[in-house]
C-alpha positions as CSV (number, residue, x, y, z in Angstrom):
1,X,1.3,7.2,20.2
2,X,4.1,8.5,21.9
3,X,6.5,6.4,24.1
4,X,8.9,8.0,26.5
5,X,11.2,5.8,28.4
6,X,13.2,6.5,31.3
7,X,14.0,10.4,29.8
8,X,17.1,12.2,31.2
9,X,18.9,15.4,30.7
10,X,21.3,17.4,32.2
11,X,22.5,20.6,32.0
12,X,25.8,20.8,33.7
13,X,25.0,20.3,37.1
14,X,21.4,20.7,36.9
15,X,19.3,17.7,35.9
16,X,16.1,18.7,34.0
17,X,14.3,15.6,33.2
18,X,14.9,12.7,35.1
19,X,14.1,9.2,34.1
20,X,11.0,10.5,32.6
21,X,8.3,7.5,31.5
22,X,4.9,7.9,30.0
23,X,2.7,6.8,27.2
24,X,0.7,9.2,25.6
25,X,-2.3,7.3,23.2
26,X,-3.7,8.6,20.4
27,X,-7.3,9.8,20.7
28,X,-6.3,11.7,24.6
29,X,-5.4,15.0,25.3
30,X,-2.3,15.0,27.4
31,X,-1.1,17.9,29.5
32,X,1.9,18.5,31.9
33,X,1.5,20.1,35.0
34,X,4.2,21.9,36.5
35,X,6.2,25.5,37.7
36,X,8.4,27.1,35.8
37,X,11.9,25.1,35.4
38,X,10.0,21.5,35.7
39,X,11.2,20.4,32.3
40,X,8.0,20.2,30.5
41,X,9.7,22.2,27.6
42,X,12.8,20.2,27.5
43,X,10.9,17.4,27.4
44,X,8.8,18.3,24.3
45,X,12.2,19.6,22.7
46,X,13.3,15.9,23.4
47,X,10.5,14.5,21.9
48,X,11.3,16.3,18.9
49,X,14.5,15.7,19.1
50,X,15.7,19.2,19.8
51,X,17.9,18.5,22.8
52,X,19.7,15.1,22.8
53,X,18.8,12.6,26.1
54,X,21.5,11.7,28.3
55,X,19.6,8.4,28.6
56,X,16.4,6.6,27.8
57,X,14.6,7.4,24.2
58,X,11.5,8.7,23.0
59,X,9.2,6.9,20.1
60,X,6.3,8.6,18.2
61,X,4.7,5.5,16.4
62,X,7.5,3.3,16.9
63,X,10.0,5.9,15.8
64,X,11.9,8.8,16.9
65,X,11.5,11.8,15.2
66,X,14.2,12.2,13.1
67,X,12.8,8.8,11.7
68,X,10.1,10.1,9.9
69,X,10.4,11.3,6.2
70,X,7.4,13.7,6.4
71,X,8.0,15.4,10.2
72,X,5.2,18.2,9.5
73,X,2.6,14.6,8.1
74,X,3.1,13.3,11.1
75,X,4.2,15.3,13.8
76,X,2.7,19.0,14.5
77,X,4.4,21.0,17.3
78,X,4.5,24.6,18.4
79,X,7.1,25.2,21.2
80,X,7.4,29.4,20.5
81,X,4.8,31.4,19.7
82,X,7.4,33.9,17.4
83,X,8.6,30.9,15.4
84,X,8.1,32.6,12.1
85,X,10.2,35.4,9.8
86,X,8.4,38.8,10.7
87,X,8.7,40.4,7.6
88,X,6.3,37.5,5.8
89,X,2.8,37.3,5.0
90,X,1.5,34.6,7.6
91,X,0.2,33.1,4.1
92,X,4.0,33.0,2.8
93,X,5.1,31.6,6.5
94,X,2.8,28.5,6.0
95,X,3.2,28.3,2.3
96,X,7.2,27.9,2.8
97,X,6.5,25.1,5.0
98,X,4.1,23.2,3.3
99,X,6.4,23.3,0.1
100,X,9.2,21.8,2.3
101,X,7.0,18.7,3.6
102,X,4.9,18.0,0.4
103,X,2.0,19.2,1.3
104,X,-0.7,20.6,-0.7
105,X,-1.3,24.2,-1.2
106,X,-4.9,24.6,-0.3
107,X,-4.1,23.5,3.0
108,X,-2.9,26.6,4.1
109,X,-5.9,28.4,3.7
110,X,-8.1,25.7,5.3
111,X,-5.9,26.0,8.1
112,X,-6.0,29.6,8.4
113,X,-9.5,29.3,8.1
114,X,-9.2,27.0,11.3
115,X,-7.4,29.3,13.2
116,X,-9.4,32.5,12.4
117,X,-6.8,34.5,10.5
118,X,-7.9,34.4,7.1
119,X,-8.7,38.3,7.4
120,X,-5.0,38.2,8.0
121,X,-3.2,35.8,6.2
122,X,-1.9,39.1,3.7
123,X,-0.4,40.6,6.8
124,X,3.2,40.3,7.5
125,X,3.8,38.3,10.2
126,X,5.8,41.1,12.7
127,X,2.6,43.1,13.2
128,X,0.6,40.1,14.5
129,X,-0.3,40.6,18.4
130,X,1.0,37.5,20.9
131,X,-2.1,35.9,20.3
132,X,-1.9,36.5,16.7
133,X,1.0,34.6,16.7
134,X,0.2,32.0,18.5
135,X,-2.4,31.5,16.1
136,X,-0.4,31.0,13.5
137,X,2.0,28.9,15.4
138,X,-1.4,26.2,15.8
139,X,-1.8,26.6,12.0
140,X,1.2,25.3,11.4
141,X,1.2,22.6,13.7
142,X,-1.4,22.1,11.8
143,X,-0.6,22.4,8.2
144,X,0.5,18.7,7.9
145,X,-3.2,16.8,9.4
146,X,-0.4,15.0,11.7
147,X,-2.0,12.4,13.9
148,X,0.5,14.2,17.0
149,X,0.3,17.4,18.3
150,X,2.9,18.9,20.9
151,X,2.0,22.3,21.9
152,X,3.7,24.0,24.9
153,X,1.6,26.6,26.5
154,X,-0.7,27.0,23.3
155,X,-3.3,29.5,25.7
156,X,-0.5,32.2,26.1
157,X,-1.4,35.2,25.2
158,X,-5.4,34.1,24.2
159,X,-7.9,35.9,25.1
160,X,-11.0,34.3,27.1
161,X,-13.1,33.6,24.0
162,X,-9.5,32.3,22.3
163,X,-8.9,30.1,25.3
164,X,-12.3,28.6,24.9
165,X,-11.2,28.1,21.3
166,X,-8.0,26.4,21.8
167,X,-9.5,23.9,24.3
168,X,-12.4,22.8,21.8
169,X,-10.4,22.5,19.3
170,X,-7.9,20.4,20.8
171,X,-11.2,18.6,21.9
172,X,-12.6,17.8,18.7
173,X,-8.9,16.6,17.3
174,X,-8.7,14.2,19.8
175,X,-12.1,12.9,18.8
176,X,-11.2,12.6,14.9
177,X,-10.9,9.0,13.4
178,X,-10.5,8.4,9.7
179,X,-13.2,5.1,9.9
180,X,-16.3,4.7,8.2
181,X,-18.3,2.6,10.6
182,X,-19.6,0.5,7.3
183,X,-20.7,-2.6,8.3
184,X,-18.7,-5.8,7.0
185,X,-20.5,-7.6,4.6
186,X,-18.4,-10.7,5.0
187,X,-20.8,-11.3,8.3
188,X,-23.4,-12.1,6.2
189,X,-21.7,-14.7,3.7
190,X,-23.7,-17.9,3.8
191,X,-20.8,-19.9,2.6
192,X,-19.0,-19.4,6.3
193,X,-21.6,-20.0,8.5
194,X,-21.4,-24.3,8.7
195,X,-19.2,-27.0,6.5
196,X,-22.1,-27.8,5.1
197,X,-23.1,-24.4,3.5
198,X,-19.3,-23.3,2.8
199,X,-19.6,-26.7,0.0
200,X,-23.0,-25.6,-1.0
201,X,-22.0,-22.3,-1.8
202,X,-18.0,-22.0,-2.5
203,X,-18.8,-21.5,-6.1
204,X,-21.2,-19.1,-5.8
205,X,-20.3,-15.7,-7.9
206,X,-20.1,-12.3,-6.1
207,X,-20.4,-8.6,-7.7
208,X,-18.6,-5.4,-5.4
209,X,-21.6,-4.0,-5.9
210,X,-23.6,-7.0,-4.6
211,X,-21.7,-7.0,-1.5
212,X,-21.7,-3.3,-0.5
213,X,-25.8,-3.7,-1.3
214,X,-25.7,-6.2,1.5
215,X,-23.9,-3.7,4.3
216,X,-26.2,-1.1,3.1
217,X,-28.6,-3.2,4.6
218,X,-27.1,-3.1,8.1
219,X,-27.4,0.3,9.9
220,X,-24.2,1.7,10.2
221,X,-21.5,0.1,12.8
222,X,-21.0,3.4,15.0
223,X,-21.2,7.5,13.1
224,X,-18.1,7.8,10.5
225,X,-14.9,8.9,12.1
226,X,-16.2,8.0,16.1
227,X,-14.4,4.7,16.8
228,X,-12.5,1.8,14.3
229,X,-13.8,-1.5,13.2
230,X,-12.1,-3.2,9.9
231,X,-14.4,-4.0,7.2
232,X,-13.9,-5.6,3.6
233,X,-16.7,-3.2,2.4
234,X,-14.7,-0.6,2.4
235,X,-12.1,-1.9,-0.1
236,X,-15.0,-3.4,-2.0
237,X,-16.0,0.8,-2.7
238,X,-12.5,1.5,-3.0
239,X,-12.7,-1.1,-6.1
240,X,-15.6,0.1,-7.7
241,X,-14.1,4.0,-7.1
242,X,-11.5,3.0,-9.2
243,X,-13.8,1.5,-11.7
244,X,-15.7,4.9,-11.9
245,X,-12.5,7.1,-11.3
246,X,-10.6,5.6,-14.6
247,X,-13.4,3.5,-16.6
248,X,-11.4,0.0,-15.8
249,X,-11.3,-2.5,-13.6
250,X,-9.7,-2.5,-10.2
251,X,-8.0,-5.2,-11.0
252,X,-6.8,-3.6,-14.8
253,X,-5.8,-0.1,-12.8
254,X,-3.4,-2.8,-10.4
255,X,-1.7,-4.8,-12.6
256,X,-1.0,-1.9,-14.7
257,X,0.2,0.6,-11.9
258,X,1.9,-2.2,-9.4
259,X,2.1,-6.0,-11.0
260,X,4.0,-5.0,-14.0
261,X,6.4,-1.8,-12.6
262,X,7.3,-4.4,-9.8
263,X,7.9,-7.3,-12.0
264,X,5.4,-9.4,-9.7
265,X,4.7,-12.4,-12.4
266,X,3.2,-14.6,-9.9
267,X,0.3,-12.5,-8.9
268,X,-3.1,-12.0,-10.5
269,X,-6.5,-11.8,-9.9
270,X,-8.4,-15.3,-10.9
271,X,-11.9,-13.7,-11.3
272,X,-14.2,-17.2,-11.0
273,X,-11.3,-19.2,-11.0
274,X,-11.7,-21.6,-7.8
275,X,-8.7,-23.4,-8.1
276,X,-5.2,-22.4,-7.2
277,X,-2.0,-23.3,-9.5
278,X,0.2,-26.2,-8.9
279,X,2.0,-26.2,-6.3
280,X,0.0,-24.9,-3.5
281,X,-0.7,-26.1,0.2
282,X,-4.2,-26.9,1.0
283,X,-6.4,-24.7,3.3
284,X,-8.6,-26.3,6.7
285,X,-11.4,-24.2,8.3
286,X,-12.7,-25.2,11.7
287,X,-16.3,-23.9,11.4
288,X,-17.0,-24.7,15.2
289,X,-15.3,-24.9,18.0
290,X,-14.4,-28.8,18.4
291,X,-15.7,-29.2,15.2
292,X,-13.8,-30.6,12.4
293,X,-11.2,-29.3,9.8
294,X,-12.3,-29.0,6.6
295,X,-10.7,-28.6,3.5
296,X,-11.3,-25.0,1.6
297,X,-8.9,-24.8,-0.9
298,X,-11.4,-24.9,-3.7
299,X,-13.3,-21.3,-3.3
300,X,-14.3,-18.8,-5.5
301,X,-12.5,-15.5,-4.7
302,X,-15.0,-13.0,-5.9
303,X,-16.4,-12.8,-2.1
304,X,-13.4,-10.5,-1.5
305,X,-12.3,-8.9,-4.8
306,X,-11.0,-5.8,-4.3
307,X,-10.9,-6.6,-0.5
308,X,-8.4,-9.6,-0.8
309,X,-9.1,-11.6,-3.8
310,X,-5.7,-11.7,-6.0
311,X,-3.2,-14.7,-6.2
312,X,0.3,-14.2,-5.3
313,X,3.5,-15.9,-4.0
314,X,5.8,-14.9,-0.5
315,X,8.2,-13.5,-3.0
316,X,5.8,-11.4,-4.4
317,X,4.3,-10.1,-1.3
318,X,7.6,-9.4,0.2
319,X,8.8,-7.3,-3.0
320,X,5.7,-5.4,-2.9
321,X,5.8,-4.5,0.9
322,X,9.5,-3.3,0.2
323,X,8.4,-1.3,-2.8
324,X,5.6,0.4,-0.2
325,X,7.6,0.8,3.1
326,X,10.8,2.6,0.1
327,X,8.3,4.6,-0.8
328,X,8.7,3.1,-4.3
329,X,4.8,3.3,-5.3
330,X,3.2,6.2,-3.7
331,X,4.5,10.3,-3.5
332,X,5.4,11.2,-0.2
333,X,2.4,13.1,0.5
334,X,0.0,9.6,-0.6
335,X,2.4,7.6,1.6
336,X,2.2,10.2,4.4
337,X,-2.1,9.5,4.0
338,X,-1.4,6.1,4.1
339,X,0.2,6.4,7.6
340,X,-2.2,8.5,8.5
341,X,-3.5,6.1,11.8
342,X,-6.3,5.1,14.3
343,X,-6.0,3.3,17.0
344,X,-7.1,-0.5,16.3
345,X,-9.5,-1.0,19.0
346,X,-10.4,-4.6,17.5
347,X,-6.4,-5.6,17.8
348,X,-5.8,-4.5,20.7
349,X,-6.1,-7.9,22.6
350,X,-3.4,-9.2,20.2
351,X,-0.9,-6.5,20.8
352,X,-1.3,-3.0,22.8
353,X,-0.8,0.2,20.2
354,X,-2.0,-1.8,17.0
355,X,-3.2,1.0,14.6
356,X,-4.4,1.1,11.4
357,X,-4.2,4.1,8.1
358,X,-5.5,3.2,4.8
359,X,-5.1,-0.1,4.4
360,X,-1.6,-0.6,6.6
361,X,-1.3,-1.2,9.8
362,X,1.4,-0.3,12.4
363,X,2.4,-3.1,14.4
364,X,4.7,-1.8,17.4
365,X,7.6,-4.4,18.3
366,X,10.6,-4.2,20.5
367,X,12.8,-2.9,17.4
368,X,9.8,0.0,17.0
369,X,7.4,-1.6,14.7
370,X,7.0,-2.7,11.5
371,X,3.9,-2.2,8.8
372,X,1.5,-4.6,7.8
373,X,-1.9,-6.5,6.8
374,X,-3.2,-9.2,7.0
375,X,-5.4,-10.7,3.9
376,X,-7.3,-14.3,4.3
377,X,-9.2,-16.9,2.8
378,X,-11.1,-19.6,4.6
379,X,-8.9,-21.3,5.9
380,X,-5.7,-19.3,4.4
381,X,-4.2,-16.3,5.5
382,X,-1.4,-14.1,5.1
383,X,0.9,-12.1,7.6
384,X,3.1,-9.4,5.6
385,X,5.0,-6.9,7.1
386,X,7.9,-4.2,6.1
387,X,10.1,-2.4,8.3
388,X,10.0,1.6,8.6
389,X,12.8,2.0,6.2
390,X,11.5,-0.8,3.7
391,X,15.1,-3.0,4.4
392,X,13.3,-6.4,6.2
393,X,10.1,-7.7,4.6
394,X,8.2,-10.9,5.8
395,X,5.4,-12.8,4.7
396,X,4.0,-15.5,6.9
397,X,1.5,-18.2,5.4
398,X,-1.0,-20.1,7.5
399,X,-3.2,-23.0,6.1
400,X,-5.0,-23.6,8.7
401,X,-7.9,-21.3,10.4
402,X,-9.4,-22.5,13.9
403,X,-12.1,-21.8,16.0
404,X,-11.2,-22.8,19.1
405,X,-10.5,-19.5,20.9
406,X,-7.3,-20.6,23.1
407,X,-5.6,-22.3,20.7
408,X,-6.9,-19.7,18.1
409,X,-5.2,-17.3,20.1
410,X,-2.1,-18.7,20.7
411,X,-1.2,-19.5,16.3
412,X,-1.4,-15.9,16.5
413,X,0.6,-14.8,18.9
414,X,3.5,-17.4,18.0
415,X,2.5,-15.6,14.9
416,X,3.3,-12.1,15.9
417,X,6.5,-13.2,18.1
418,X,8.1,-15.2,14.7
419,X,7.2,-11.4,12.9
420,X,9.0,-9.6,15.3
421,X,12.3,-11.6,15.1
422,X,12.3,-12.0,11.6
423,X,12.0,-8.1,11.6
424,X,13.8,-6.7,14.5
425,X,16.5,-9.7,13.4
C-alpha cells in the first residue's frame, strides 16, 4: 500500500506537486492522468525518494523507501526507459542488479522470459529499440517479485500488440495473492463447539496429518492465489514439509534452528502434555454469547501443533520477534519472502491496511507499522509485534476469549491501541 500525505515540491518559483494525498491499495491498478509538467513524475521520483518533499511524506507499507533493506523485494519501479549501461548484455544489466538486492539468479531469466526478450538477453543493451528498452526496464522492475510497482509511461514506445501486453500484464499482477484458499480445519474441532464438548474432548490427541485430512474434506475456500483467508492448515503442511524436507520433527528442526541459537529456555513444545507449568494464569472461553466463562486451561495442544502449539514466556516471544524484525534468523532474501504481503481482507474491520506474508503480518499504526501475529488457545491468546527495525518488541497476553461481539470487539481494539503506544512509544 502506498500512502501519500499532503505531497509538496517546489522548484524555485514553480510548485510541482502540491499537497498531494492519495492511497494506493494493493491488488489496484493506479494511474495518473495528466499533461505534460503535471507532476506525475515528480511525484513517483518522491515516492521513491528521488526528489526530497518540501512538506508532507510518502509510506510504502508503513515506510518510506529508504526504509526498506531490500528496495528491488519490495519496490519495482521504472521511471526511464534507458536506465541501463549500453554496452551490457540485457542478461548482465539484470544480473548486476539482482546480485546487489539478494536475489536469486534464475530470476533473471524468468523475467526475461516475462517480458519477451529471452531471444535477446545476449545482446548488449545500446542496440535495443525504445521498446526494447522499455522491456527491459519492466524486467527489472520486475526482478525483485515486489508487491509495488511504479512505472511512468511503461506504453512508450510499444507497439499495439506490446500495449496489449503491458496492460494484461499489469492486469494479471494486480490479481496475484500468495493464499491457498485451504480450508481451516480448526472449524471442524468438536471440542469448540459447546462447554460441554470442549470437557469431553480437551484431551483428545490430534496428528497434522489428521487435521489437513479433515480440510481436505471441505472444497477449497476460494481458487489459490484469488483472495486471503487465514487458516491453521496451512502451518499444519508447513510442519509435516519439514518433517519430509529433513526426516525430523517440526518441532526437532525449531528448537534446533531458533530455541537454542536464541537462548529461548522457556519455550517448548509439550506434545500431549495438557497442563501448563507453574506459574501460569488460567484461561475462560465464552462458548455463546451470554453464556458463561469457562475455564480452558487444561487442553491438549496437539489441535494446533505446528499451527500454534509450543509453550513460551513474554520474554521469549519478545526476543524472538526482535531476532526476526534484525533480521537475526532468516537471509535477506527469506526475510524479503516473508514480507512478501496480501491484503488481509478478514482484518480489515479491526484496522484498514492489515496485511499478511508468510506467517507475519503488517499492522499499520500512526508511527508506520509494526509486524506481528497472533497465536491462541481457547481461551488464551497472544499479541506480538516488532517494529521495522527490530528496536521495540511487545507481547500482549489475554486469558480471557468472549463471544459477545461488542464487547469482543472492543478487548481488541484497546488491544491494538495499547500495541501501538507501546510501539510508536
Amino acid at each position: 500500500m502506498i500512502e501519500a500525505r499532503n505531497l509538496t515540491r517546489r522548484y524555485g518559483p514553480m510548485v510541482a506537486v502540491d499537497a498531494l494525498s492519495f492511497d494506493v491499495r494493493p491488488g489496484s491498478v493506479t494511474g495518473f492522468l495528466g499533461p505534460n509538467g503535471s507532476g506525475k513524475s515528480t511525484t513517483m521520483r518522491l515516492i521513491l525518494g528521488l526528489d526530497r518533499c518540501d512538506a508532507g511524506q510518502v509510506r510504502i507499507g508503513g515506510r518510506r523507501y529508504r526504509e526498506l533493506r531490500w528496495p528491488l523485494r519490495e519496490v519495482g519501479a521504472l521511471l526511464e526507459a534507458k536506465a541501463f549501461h549500453r554496452g551490457r548484455s540485457a542478461r548482465a544489466h539484470l544480473s548486476a542488479l539482482a546480485a546487489s538486492n539478494a536475489i536469486p539468479p534464475a530470476r533473471v531469466d524468468e523475467v526475461l522470459d516475462l517480458v519477451g526478450l529471452t531471444g535477446a538477453a545476449g545482446r548488449r543493451a545500446g542496440t535495443f529499440s525504445l521498446g526494447m528498452g522499455q522491456r527491459l526496464g519492466v524486467a527489472a522492475a520486475l526482478l525483485g517479485d515486489p508487491a509495488v510497482l511504479l512505472l511512468d509511461e511503461p506504453v512508450n514506445g510499444l507497439d499495439p500488440e506490446g500495449v496489449r501486453w503491458i496492460r494484461d500484464l499489469l492486469r494479471s499482477l494486480a490479481a496475484q495473492g500468495r493464499t491457498s484458499g485451504l480450508y481451516d480445519s480448526t472449524g471442524d474441532l468438536a471440542a469448540l463447539r459447546s462447554a460441554d464438548e470442549f470437557l469431553a474432548h480437551r484431551f483428545d490427541h490430534y496428528t497434522e496429518a489428521q487435521q489437513v485430512a479433515t480440510a481436505m474434506g471441505h472444497p477449497p475456500l476460494f481458487a489459490a492465489g484469488t483472495a486471503w483467508s487465514y487458516s491453521n492448515t496451512n502451518y499444519l503442511l508447513a510442519g509435516m514439509l519439514i518433517e519430509r524436507v529433513t526426516g525430523h520433527l517440526w518441532h526437532t528442526e525449531v528448537r534446533s534452528r531458533i530455541l537454542l541459537p536464541l537462548r529461548l529456555t522457556h519455550t517448548y513444545y509439550p506434545g500431549d502434555q495438557p497442563t501448563l507449568p507453574q506459574p501460569h494464569a488460567n484461561g475462560y472461553r465464552q462458548f455463546a454469547p451470554g453464556g458463561p466463562m469457562v475455564d480452558t486451561t487444561v487442553f491438549n495442544p496437539t489441535v494446533t501443533a505446528s499451527a500454534g502449539g509450543l509453550v513460551s514466556t513474554p520474554s521469549d516471544l519478545a526476543r524472538f520477534w526482535q531476532a526476526v524484525g534484525r533480521g537475526e534468523l532468516l537471509r535477506p532474501a527469506q526475510l524479503g519472502e516473508l514480507r512478501t504481503t496480501v491484503l488481509a481482507d478478514g482484518f480489515q474491520g479491526i484496522r484498514a491496511g492489515i496485511r499478511y506474508g508468510l506467517g507475519v503480518m503488517w499492522i499499520p499504526n500512526r508511527c508506520g507499522g509494526s509486524w506481528a501475529h497472533v497465536g491462541s488457545m481457547p481461551g488464551m491468546s497472544t499479541l506480538a509485534a516488532v517494529s521495522p527495525d527490530g528496536r521495540r518488541s511487545t507481547v500482549l497476553y489475554l486469558a480471557t476469549e468472549l463471544a459477545d461481539p461488542g464487547p469482543a470487539m472492543a478487548v481488541v481494539q484497546r488491544q491494538m491501541t495499547l500495541l501501538d503506544d507501546l510501539i510508536c512509544g
